[in-house]
C-alpha positions, 0 to 999 in steps of 0.5 A, spaced: 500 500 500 503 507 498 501 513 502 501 517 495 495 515 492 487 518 493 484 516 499 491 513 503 494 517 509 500 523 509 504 521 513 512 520 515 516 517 519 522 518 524 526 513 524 532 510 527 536 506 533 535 506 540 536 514 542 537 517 536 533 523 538 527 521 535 522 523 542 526 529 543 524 532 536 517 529 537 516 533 544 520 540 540 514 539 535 509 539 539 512 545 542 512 549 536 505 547 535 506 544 527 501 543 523 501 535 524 499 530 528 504 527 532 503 520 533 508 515 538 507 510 544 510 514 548 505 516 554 505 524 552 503 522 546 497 517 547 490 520 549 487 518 556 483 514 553 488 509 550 492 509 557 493 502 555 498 501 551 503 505 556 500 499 560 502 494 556 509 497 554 511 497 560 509 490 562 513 487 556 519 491 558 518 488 565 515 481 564 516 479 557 523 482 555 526 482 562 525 473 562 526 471 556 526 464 558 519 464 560 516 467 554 518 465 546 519 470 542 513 469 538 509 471 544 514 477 545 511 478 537 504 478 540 505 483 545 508 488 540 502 486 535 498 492 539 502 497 539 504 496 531 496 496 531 494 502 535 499 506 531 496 503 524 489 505 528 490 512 530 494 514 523 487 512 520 483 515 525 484 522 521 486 524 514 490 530 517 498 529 515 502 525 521 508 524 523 510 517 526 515 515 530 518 509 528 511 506 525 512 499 526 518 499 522 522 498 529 517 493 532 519 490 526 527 490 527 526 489 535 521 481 533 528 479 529 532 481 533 529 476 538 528 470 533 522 471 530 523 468 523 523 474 517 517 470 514 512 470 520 505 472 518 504 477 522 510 480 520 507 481 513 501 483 515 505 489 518 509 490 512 503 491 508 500 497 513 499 504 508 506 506 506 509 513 507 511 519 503 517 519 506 522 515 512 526 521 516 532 516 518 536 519 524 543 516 525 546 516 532 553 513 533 553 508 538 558 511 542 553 518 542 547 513 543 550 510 550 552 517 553 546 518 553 543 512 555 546 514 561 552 508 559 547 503 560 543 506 567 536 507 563 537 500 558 530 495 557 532 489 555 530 491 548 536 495 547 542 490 548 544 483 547 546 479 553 543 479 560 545 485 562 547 492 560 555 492 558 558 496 552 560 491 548 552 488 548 549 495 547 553 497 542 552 490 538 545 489 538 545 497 535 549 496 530 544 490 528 538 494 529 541 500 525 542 494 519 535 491 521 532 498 520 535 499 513 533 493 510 525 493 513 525 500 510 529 498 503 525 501 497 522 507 500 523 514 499 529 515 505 532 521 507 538 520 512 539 526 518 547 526 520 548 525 527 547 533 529 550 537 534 544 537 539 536 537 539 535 543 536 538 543 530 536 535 529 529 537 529 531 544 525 534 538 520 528 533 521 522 539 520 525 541 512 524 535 511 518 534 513 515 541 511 517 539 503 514 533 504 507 533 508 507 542 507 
């Protein structure tokens, strides 16, 4: 399905590895007031009344993800389908444009990253959601990336292999996540946003893009 055609969504999607700078951006998007709706599953950006998904977010990082031996990774797979649902939902609830943070693209990566056979059923479901105009792929470097995860203090199992936070897990599965990213999202118009000095002139960068794209 394309976004381009009559009668499917605008939308554009930020993207990127772990604590690239995509939250911040959404947040000073939403101070500026511009003209698109922010989606996310970030709590500040889900209405009260779908508190749930944060609910449910925050059990698979805490139960699901935290004990692998006690749950397969299709069931991690099955956790995720909500959020990859709610997101298509809350992009089709409106025909106004959207900027999305990550879609499903990185729910994508993080199912294969577990285990999850690339030809899984639901994984083709997710790929066959509208398509956007455009992806906005933030780069980080994971030297950045772990500064700012406090050097591994704010991780989620979801974030590093092994099990627990150390430089050499992080820094590996990120680079695996950036690979995995770049794959699911081969084919589709991309612009890449270098690594920038701070927030502000990434979503400066990100809001150029978008503007062209979605006016």
């Amino acid at each position: 399905m394309s976004g381009t055609g009559p009668g499917h969504p605008r939308f554009c999607v930020l993207l990127g590895p772990d604590y690239a700078g995509k939250s911040s951006v959404l947040s000073a998007f939403a101070r500026q007031s511009v003209p698109w709706r922010l989606l996310s599953l970030d709590d500040a950006f889900t209405a009260p009344e779908h508190a749930l998904i944060g609910r449910l977010r925050r059990e698979l990082v805490k139960e699901v993800a935290a004990h692998p031996g006690r749950w397969s990774a299709e069931f991690l797979t099955a956790m995720l389908h909500t959020a990859a649902v709610h997101l298509r939902d809350r992009l089709l609830a409106d025909p106004a444009p959207a900027v999305i943070d990550s879609y499903h693209y990185k729910l994508l990566a993080k199912c294969r990253l577990a285990g999850v056979p690339d030809t899984a059923p639901v994984l083709a479901w997710w790929r066959s959601f509208p398509r956007p105009r455009r992806v906005v792929f933030l780069e980080v470097s994971p030297e950045t990336a772990w500064r700012r995860c406090g050097h591994g203090s704010a991780l989620n199992p979801l974030e590093h292999y092994g099990p627990a936070p150390d430089w050499d897990g992080f820094r590996r599965y990120q680079t695996d996540l950036a690979k995995t990213l770049r794959d699911e999202i081969h084919g589709l118009p991309v612009t890449v946003v270098a690594e920038q000095r701070d927030a502000a002139a990434t979503a400066r960068a990100i809001r150029e893009v978008l503007t062209r794209e979605l006016g």
